[in-house]
Structure formats: C-alpha cells, structure tokens
C-alpha positions as a Markdown table, in Angstrom:
| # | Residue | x | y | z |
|---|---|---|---|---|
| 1 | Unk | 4.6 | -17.2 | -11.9 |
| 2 | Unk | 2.2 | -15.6 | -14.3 |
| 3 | Unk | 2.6 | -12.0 | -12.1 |
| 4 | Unk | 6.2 | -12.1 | -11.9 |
| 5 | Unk | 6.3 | -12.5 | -16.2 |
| 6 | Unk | 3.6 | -9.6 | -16.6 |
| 7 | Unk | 6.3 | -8.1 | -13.9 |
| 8 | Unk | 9.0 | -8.7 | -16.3 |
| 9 | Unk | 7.3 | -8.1 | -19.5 |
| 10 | Unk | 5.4 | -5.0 | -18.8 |
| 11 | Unk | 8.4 | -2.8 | -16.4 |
| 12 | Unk | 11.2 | -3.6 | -19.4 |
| 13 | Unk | 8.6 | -2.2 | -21.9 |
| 14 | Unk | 8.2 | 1.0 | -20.3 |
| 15 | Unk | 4.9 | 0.4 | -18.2 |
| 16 | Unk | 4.5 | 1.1 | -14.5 |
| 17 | Unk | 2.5 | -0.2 | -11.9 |
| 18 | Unk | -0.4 | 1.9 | -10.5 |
| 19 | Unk | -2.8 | -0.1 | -8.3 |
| 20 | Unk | -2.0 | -3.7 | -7.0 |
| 21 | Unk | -4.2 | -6.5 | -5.3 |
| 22 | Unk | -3.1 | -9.5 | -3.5 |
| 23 | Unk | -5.7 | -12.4 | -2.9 |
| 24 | Unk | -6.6 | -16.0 | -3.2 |
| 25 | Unk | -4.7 | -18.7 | -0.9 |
| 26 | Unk | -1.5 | -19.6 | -0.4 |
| 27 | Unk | -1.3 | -22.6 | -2.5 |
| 28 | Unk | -3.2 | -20.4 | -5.4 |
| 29 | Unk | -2.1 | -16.2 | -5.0 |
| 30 | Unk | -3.8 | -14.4 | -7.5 |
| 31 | Unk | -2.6 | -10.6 | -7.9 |
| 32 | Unk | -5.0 | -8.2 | -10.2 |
| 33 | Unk | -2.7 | -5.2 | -11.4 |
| 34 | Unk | -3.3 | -2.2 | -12.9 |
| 35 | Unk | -0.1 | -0.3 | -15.5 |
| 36 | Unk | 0.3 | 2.0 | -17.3 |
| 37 | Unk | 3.1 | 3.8 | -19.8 |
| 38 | Unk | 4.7 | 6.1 | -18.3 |
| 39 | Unk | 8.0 | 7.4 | -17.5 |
| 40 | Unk | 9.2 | 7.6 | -13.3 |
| 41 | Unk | 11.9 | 6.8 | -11.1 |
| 42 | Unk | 13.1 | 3.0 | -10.9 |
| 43 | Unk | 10.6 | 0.6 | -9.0 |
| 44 | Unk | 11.1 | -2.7 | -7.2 |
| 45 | Unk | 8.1 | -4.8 | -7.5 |
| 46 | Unk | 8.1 | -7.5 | -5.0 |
| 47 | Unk | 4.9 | -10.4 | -4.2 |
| 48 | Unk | 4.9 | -13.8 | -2.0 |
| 49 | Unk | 7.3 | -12.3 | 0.7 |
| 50 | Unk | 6.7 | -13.3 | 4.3 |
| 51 | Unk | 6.5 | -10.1 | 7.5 |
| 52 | Unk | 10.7 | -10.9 | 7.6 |
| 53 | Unk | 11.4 | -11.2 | 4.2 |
| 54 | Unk | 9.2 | -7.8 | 3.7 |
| 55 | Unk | 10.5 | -6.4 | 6.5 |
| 56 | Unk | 14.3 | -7.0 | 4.8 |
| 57 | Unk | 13.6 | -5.7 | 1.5 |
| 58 | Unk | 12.3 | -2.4 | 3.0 |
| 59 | Unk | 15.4 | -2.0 | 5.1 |
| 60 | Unk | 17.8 | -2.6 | 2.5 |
| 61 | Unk | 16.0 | 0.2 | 0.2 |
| 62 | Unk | 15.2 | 2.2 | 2.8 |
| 63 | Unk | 17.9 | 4.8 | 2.4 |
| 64 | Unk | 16.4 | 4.9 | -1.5 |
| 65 | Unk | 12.6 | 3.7 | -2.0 |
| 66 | Unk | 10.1 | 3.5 | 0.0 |
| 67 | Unk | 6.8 | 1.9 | -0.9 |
| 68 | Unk | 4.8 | 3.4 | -2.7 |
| 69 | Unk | 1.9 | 0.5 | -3.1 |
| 70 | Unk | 1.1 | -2.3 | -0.8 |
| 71 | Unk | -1.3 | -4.9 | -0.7 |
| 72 | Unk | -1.6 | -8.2 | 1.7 |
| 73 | Unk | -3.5 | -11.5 | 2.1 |
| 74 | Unk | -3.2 | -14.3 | 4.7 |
| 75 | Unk | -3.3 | -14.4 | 8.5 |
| 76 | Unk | -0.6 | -14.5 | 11.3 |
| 77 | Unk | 2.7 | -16.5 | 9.9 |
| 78 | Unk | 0.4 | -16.9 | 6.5 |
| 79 | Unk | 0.3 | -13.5 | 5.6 |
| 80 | Unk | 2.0 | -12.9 | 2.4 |
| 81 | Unk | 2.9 | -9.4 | 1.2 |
| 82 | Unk | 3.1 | -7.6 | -2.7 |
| 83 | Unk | 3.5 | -4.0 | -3.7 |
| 84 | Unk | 6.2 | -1.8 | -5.5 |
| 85 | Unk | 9.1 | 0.4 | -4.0 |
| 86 | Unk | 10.0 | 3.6 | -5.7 |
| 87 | Unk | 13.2 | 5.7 | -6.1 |
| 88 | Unk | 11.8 | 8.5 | -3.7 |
| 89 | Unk | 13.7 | 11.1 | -2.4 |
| 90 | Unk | 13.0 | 10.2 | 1.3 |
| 91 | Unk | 13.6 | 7.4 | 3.3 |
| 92 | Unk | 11.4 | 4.9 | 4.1 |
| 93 | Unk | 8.3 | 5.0 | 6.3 |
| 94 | Unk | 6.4 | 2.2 | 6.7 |
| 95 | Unk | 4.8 | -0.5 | 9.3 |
| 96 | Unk | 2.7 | -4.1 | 9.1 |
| 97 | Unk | 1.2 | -6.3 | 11.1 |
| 98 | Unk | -0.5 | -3.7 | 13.2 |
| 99 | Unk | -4.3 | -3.8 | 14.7 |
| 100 | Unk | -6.4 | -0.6 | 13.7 |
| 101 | Unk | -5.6 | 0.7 | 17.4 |
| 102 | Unk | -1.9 | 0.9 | 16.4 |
| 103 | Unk | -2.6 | 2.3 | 12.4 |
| 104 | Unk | -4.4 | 5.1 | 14.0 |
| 105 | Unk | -1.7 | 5.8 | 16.1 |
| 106 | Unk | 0.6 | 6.3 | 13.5 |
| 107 | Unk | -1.3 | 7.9 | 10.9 |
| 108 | Unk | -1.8 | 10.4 | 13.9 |
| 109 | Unk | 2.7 | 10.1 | 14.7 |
| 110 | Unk | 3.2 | 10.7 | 11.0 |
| 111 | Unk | 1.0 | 13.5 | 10.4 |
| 112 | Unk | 2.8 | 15.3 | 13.3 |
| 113 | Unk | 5.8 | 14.5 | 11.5 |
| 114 | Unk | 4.7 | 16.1 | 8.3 |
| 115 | Unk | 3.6 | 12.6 | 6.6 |
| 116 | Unk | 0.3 | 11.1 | 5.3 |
| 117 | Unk | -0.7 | 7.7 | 4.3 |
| 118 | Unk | 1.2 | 6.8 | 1.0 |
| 119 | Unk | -0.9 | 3.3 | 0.8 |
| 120 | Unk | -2.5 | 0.7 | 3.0 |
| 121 | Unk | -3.9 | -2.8 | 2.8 |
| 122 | Unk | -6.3 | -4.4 | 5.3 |
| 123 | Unk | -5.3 | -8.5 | 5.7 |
| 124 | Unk | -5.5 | -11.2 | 8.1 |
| 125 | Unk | -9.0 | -12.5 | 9.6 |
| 126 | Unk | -12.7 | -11.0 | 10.5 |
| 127 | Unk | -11.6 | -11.8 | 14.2 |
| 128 | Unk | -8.0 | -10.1 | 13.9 |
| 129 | Unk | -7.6 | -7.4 | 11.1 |
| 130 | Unk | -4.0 | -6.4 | 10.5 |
| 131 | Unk | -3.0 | -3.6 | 8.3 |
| 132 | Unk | -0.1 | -2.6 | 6.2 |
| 133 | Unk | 0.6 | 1.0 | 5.4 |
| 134 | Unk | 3.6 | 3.5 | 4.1 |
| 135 | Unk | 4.3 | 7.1 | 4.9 |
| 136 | Unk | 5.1 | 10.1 | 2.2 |
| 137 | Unk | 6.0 | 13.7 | 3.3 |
| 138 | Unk | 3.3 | 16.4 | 2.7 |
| 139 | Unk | 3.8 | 18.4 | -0.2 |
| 140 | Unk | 3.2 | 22.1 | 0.6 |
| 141 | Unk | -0.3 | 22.9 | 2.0 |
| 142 | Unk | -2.1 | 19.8 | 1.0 |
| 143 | Unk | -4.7 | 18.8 | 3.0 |
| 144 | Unk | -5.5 | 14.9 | 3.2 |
| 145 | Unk | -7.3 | 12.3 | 5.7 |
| 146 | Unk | -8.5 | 9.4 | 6.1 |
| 147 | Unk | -11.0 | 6.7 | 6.9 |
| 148 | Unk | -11.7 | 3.4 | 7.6 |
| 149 | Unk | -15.4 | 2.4 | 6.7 |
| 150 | Unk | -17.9 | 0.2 | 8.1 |
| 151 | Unk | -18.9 | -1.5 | 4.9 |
| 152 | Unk | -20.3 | -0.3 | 1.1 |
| 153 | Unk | -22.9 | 1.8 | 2.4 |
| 154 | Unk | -20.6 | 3.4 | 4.7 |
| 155 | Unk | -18.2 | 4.1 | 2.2 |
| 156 | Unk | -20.8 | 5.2 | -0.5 |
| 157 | Unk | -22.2 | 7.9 | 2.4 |
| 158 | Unk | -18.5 | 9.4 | 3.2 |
| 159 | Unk | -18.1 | 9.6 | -0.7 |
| 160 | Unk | -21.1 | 11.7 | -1.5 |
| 161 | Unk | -20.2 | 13.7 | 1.3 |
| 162 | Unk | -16.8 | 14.1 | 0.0 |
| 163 | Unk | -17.6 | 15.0 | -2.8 |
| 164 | Unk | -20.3 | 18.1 | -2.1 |
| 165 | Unk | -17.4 | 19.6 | -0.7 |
| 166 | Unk | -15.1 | 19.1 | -3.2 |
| 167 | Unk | -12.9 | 16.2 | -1.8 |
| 168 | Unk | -12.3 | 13.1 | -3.6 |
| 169 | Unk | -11.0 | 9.6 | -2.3 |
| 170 | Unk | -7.8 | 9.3 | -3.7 |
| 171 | Unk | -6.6 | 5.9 | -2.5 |
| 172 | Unk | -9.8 | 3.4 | -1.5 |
C-alpha cells in the first residue's frame, strides 16, 4: 500500500522511476525505489503481480511499452513481480521464469537480433535461480555485455577490470 501511494504521489508530480527493488515476503513485500524529476514518455508501474498476471500486462502493452525495469522476489507459484513499462517505440521483448541456461540463450538470440539486456532480476531459491529480463534494440554502434557474477568479490574484480579499460557497469 505504502508503494502504490509513493506510486501515485510521486508519477502525478512529475517524478519518474529509475531503479526498483522487490523483497521481503509475501505477507510483508517491501519495494526500495529510486525517482527522480524528469520529463519521458508515459510509464505503467506495476508490483504484487503473479508469472500470468505479469505475463498479461506485458501482452496487452506490448504493441506500446515494453519494460524498461524489472525486479522479482519469491519462488515457483510465490514469485511476485514489480517494475515499470515505458512508452517505447518498439514492441515488447521480454521473458521470466527462466534458469540461467535459458537467460544465456536469449541474451545470445537477442543480440543476433540487434537487442541487449534492457533489465534483469535474479529470484526464486539458492537451489533454483530464476531470472526476469527485457530486451531494447541497439542504438547505433554501441557496444554492451554482460555478466553474471559469483559473489562481491567477483563482482568487485570484473569492475576494476572494467574500468581500466574504460567500461563501466551500467545496470548491476
């Protein structure tokens, strides 16, 4: 309750979403946000939906927003699912419930395609990771990739490495 009247509050004032988190339980989500103000194309912010209500919001906005932030929490028919669509340009792309197997099989399908991660969420259990993700077209000759690490110290290592070479993590 207290996310959807921030929700309210903040997108009829002029302020926009930029990073979303979805944790806690069921019986107690908790969301942390982060906005700012700024002008851009209308949004849908959506939290609490189930895979099939999820699943039903994208595919009646595909043909106008696609998702643009995701974020997850639960596991198997408790998984619950939060982000923001945005008035894009391009049709939907986007996929849940999948095992790392099948993310890296898409990220690999969509950058033949001409697409690159947009956003992803890890959710679900140690035992049974499942990820949500969206596609966006590449712009031009941006390069872009991506990673999945094996903890903080992994992460910290590909960051400093990033970094002497002039990359940056844009989306962690």
């Amino acid at each position: 309750a207290a996310h959807q009247t921030w929700l309210d509050n903040l997108s009829n004032s002029g302020y926009r979403p930029i990073a979303l988190t979805a944790y806690g339980t069921t019986g107690s989500p908790l969301y942390a946000a982060v906005w700012v103000h700024r002008a851009g194309p209308n949004f849908i912010g959506f939290h609490g939906l189930t895979s099939g209500e999820y699943q039903t919001l994208v595919s009646s906005n595909q043909a106008t927003h696609a998702p643009t932030i995701l974020t997850a929490r639960g596991t198997g028919g408790d998984s619950r699912f939060a982000g923001v669509l945005e008035a894009t340009g391009y049709a939907a792309y986007a996929r849940h419930d999948v095992t790392l197997e099948q993310l890296e099989t898409d990220v690999s399908a969509a950058y033949d395609y001409g697409w690159k991660l947009a956003t992803v969420d890890v959710y679900g259990s140690f035992a049974d990771p499942r990820y949500i993700a969206a596609f966006e077209p590449i712009v031009g000759f941006e390069g872009w990739g991506w990673y999945r690490a094996d903890g903080a110290s992994d992460h910290q290592a590909r960051f400093v490495a990033m970094t002497q070479s002039w990359v940056r993590p844009e989306r962690v």
